[in-house]
C-alpha positions as CSV (number, residue, x, y, z in Angstrom):
1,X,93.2,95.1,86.5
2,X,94.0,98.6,85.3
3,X,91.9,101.6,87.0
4,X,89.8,101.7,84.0
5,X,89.2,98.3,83.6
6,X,88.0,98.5,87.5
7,X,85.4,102.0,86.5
8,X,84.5,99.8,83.5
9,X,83.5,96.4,85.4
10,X,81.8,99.2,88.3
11,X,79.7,100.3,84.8
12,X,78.6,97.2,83.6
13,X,77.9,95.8,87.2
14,X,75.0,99.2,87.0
15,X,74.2,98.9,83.6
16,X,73.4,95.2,83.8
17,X,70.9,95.9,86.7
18,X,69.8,98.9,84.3
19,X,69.0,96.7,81.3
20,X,67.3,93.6,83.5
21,X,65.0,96.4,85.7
22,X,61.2,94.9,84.7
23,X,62.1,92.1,83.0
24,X,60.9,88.7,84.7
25,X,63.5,86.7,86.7
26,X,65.5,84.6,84.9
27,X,65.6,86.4,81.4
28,X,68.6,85.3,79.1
29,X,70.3,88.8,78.8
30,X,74.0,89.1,78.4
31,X,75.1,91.9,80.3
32,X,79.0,92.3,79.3
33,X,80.8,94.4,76.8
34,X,79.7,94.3,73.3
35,X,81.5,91.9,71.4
36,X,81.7,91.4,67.5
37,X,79.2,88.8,66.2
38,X,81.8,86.0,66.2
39,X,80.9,82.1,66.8
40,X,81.4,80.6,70.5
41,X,83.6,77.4,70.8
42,X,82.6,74.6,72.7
43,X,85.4,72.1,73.5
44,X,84.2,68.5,74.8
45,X,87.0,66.2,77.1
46,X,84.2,62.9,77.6
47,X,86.3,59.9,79.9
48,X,86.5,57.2,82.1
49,X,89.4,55.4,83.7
50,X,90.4,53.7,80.3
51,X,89.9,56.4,77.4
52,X,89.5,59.7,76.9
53,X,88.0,61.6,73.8
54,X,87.9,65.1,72.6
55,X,86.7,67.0,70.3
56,X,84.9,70.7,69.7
57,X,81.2,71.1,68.6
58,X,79.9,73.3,66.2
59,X,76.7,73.9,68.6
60,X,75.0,73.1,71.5
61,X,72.9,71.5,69.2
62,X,75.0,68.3,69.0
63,X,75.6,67.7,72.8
64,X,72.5,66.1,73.7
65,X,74.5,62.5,74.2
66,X,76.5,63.6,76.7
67,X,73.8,64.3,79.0
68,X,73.4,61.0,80.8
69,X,76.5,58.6,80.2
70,X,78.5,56.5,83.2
71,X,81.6,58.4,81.5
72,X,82.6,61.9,82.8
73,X,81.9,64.8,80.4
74,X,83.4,68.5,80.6
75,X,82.1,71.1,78.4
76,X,83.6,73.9,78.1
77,X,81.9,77.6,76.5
78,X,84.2,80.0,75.2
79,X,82.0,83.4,75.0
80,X,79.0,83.8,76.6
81,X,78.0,87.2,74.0
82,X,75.6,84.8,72.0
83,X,72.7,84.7,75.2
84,X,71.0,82.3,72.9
85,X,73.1,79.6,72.8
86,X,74.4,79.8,76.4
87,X,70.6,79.1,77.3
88,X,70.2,76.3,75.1
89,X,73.1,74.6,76.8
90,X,71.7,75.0,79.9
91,X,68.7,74.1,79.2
92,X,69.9,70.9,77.7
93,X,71.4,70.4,80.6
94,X,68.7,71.0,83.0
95,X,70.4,74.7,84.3
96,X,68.1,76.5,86.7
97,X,67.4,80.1,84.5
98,X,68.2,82.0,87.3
99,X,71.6,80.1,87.1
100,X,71.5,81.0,83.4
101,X,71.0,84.7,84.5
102,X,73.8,84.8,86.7
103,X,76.5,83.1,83.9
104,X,75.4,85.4,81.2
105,X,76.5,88.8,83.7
106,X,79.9,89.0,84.3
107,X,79.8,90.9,87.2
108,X,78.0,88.4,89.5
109,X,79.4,88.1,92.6
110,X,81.2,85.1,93.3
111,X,78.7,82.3,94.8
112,X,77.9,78.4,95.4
113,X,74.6,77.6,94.9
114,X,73.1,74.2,94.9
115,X,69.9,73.3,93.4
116,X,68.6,69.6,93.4
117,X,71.7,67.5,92.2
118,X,73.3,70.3,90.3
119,X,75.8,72.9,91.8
120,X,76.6,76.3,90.4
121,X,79.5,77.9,91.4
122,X,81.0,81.5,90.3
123,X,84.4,82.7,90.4
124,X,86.5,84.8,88.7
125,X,90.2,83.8,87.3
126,X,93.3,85.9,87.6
127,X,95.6,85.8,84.2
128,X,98.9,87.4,84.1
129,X,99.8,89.6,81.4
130,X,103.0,91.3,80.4
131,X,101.6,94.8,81.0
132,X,103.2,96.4,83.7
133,X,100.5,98.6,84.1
134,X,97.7,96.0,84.0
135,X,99.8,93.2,85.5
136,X,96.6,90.9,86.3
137,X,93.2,90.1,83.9
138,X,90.3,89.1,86.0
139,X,87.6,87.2,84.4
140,X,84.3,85.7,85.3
141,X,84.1,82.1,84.9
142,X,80.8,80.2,86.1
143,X,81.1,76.2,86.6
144,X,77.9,73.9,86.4
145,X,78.3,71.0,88.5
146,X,75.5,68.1,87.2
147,X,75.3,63.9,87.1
148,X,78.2,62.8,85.2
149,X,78.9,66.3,83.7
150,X,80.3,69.2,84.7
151,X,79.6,72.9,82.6
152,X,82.0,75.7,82.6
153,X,81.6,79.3,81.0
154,X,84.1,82.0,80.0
155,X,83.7,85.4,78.4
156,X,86.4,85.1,76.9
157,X,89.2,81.9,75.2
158,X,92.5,81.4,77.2
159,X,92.1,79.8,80.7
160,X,94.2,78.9,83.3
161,X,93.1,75.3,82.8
162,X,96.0,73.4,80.7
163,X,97.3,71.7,83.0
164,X,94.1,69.6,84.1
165,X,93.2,69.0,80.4
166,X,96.9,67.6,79.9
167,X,96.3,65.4,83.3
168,X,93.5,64.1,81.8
169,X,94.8,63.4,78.4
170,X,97.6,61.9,80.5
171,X,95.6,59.7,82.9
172,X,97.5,60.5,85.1
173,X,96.7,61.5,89.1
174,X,93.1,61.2,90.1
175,X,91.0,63.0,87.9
176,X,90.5,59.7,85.2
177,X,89.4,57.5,88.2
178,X,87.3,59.9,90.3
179,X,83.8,61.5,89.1
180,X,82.8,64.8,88.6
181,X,82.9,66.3,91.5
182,X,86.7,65.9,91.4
183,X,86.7,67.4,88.7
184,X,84.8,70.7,89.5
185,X,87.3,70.4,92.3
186,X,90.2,70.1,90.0
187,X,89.0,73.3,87.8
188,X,89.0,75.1,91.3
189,X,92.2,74.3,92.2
190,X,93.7,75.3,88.8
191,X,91.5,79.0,89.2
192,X,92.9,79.8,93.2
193,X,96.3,78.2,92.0
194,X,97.3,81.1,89.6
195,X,95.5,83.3,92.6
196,X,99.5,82.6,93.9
197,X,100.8,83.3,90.6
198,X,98.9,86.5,90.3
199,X,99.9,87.5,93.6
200,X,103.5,86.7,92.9
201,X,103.2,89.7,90.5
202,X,101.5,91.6,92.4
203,X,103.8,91.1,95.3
204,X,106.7,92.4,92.7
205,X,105.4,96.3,92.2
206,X,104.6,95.9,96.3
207,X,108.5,95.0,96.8
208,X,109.4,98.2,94.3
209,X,107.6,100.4,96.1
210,X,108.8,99.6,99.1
211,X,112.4,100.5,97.6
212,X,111.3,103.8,96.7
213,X,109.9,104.4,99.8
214,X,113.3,103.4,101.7
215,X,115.4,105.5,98.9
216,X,115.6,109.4,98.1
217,X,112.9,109.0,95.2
218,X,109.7,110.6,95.3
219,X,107.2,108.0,95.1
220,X,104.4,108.1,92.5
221,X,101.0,108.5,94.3
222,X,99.8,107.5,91.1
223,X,101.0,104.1,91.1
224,X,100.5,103.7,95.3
225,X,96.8,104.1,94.4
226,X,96.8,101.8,91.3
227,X,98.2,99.5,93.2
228,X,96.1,99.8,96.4
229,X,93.0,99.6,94.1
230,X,94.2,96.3,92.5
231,X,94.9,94.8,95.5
232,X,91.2,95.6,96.5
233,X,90.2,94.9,93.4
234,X,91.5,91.5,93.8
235,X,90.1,91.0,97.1
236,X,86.6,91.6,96.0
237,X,87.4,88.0,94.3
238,X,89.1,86.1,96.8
239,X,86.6,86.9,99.5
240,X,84.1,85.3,98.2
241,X,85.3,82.7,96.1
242,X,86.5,81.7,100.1
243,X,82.6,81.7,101.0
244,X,81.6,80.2,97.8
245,X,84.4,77.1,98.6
246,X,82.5,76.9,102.4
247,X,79.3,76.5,100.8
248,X,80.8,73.4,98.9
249,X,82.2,71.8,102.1
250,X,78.3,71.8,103.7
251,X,76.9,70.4,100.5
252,X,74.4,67.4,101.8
253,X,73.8,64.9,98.9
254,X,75.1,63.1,95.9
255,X,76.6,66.4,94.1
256,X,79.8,66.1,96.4
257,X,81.0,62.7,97.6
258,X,82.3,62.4,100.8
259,X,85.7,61.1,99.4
260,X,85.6,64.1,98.3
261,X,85.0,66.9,100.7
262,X,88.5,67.1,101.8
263,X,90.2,68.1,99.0
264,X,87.8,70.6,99.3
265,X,88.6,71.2,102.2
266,X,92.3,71.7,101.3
267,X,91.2,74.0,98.7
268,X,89.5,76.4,101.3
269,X,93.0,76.3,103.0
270,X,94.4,77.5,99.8
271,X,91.7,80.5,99.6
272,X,92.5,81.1,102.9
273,X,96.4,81.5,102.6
274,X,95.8,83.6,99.0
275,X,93.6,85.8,101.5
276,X,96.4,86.4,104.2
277,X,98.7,87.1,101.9
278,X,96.5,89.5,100.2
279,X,95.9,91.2,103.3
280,X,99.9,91.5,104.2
281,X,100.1,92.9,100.6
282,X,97.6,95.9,101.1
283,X,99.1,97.0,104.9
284,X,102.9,96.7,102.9
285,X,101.2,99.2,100.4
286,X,100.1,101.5,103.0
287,X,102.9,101.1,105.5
288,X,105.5,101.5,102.5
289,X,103.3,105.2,101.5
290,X,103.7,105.9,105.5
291,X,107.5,104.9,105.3
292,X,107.7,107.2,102.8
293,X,105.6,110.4,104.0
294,X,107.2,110.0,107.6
295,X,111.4,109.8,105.8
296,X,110.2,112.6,103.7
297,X,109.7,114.7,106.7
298,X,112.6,113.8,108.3
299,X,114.2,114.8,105.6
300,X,112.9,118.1,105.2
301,X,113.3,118.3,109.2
302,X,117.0,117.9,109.0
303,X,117.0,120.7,106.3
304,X,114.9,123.1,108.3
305,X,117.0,122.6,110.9
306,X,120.4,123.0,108.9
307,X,118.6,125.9,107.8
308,X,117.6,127.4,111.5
309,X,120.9,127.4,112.7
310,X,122.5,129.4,109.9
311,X,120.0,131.8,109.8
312,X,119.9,132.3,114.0
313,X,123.9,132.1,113.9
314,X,124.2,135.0,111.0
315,X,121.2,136.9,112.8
316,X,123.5,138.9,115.2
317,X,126.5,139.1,112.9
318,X,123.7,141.0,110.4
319,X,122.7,143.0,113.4
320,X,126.0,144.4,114.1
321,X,126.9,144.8,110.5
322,X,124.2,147.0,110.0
323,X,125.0,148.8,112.9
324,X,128.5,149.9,111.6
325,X,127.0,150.7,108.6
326,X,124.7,153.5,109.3
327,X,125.5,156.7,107.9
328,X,125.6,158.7,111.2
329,X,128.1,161.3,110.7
330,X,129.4,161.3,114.5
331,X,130.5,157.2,115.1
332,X,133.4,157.1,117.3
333,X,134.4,153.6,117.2
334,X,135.1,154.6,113.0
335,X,137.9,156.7,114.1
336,X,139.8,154.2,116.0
337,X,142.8,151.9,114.1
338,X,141.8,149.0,116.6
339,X,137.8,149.2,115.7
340,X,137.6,147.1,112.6
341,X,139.6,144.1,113.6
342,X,137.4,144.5,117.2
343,X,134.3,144.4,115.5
344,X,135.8,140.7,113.7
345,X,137.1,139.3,117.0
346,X,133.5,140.2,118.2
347,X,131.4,138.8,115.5
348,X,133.5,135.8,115.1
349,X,133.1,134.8,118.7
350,X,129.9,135.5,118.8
351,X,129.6,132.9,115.8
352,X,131.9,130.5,117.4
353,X,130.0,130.7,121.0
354,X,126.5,130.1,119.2
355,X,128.1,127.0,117.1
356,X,129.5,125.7,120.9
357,X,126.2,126.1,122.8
358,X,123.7,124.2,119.6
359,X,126.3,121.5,119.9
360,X,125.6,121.3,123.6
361,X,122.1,121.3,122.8
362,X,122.6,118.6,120.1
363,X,121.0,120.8,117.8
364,X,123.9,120.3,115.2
């Protein structure tokens, strides 16, 4: 996330509590950037151990079937701009409005929440681009857990889910035999997954700058801040997305089985590792700047000091040339044949005696 995509999200996060000031909790506002007037999509993956069947509805409208079935339904919203609709899904659904609240501003922090048998839990998910200057996208995505069902919202299309929709097209691994709750755990999973492959790119520029730091290049404070505040940036994510993965571990009740809860469990170790790495990134960042600052000195150290002894070595040798050359019209040393190769001899063992003694002193 560029600098101004991080002042941007800072504005909306104020604007959005701007916009809701007085109104009563729970109001359907959508807080995010304007968008053009253009239609959501919502995609449908309904299965059970035996079939699987997808398809994309035109509205909310139409998904009143898939509320109670003994098969497992995902849905998934692809732009949350149209408020309307995002409540009428939830409340088709049965979505708390507070809930609704939350998924329709995409600066919420990232949370678990359980209500009843339904869960809510919202995360953010890291997409790499091919910008070098805005090597990672982070965008809200909310997840409603629910009995048989399980609801998932994005601001935007393009998702770092693939690979779970081709394991269920598949049937392969667990996701066709388990219930829902595996499969809010397998949507997790994908999202702190590509945390690894966001760090992986993120963990390139760290490795360039610590060449430039070890080299005779200047360093661009510019881009040692960029990438100090995307590493923060990114850590505002991770942090609580581990919290929000905790919560899910102490869930009491039928929204989590118990055959469950370790692979959630396994996914908090994942969280965790993303957030030492993270960690090791931002002191590399800061100890490569320091690296730099303290060879940069040295540097100009050994110059000063190169410096120092050609100036305190030529010192005398200017004394006693300017000595000789005052116009005083009674100088007897000027008369005498052996004066100018004396005054040589003189000044060139005075030079040679100084360069003997700093070597002593292991000054040169």
């Amino acid at each position: 996330m560029s600098i101004a995509s991080r002042r941007r999200r800072r504005r909306q996060s104020i604007q959005a509590a701007r916009q809701k000031a007085g109104a009563p909790p729970g109001t359907a506002i959508y807080t995010g950037e304007t968008l053009p007037d253009t239609p959501i999509t919502v995609q449908i993956l309904d299965y059970d151990p035996e079939s699987v069947q997808e398809l994309e509805a035109a509205n909310t409208n139409e998904l009143g079937p898939y509320q109670t079935r003994d098969r497992v339904t995902w849905i998934n919203l692809d732009g949350i701009h149209r408020a309307e609709e995002v409540q009428a899904l939830g409340k088709a659904f049965g979505v708390h409005p507070l809930w609704i609240e939350d998924v329709l501003n995409p600066t919420s922090r990232p949370k678990a929440e359980v209500y009843q048998d339904r869960v809510l839990v919202i995360t953010r998910m890291a997409l790499t681009t091919d910008d070098p200057n805005n090597p990672v996208n982070i965008e809200q995505v909310s997840l409603v857990l629910g009995p048989g069902w399980v609801l998932t919202f994005q601001e935007h299309p393009g998702d770092v889910w693939g690979a779970v929709r081709d394991r269920i097209r598949a049937g392969g691994g667990r996701v066709r035999r388990r219930r829902e709750d595996y499969l809010l755990h397998a949507l997790l999973d994908a999202v702190v997954d590509h945390y690894f492959t966001a760090l992986e790119a993120l963990e390139a520029q760290v490795d360039a700058l610590e060449d430039e730091a070890l080299s005779i290049m200047d360093v661009d404070l510019k881009k040692v801040y960029a990438l100090k505040g995307e590493l923060a940036a990114f850590r505002q994510v991770v942090w609580p997305t581990r919290e929000a993965v905790g919560a899910l571990l102490r869930v009491e009740g039928e929204a989590i089985q118990p055959e469950t809860v370790p692979y959630f469990r396994d996914l908090y170790d994942h969280v965790v590792q993303v957030m030492d790495i993270l960690e090791t990134s931002r002191e590399r960042v800061m100890s490569a700047f320091e690296l730099h600052l303290a060879i940069t000195g040295h540097r100009l150290n050994e110059i000063m000091r190169v410096l120092t002894v050609v100036s305190t070595v030529f010192i005398p040798l200017t004394f006693i040339a300017g000595v000789y050359g005052m116009n005083f019209r009674y100088m007897p040393e000027l008369d005498q044949p052996w004066a100018y190769p004396a005054v040589w001899v003189l000044m060139l063992s005075m030079a040679a005696g100084m360069g003997i003694w700093f070597k002593t002193r292991r000054w040169m």
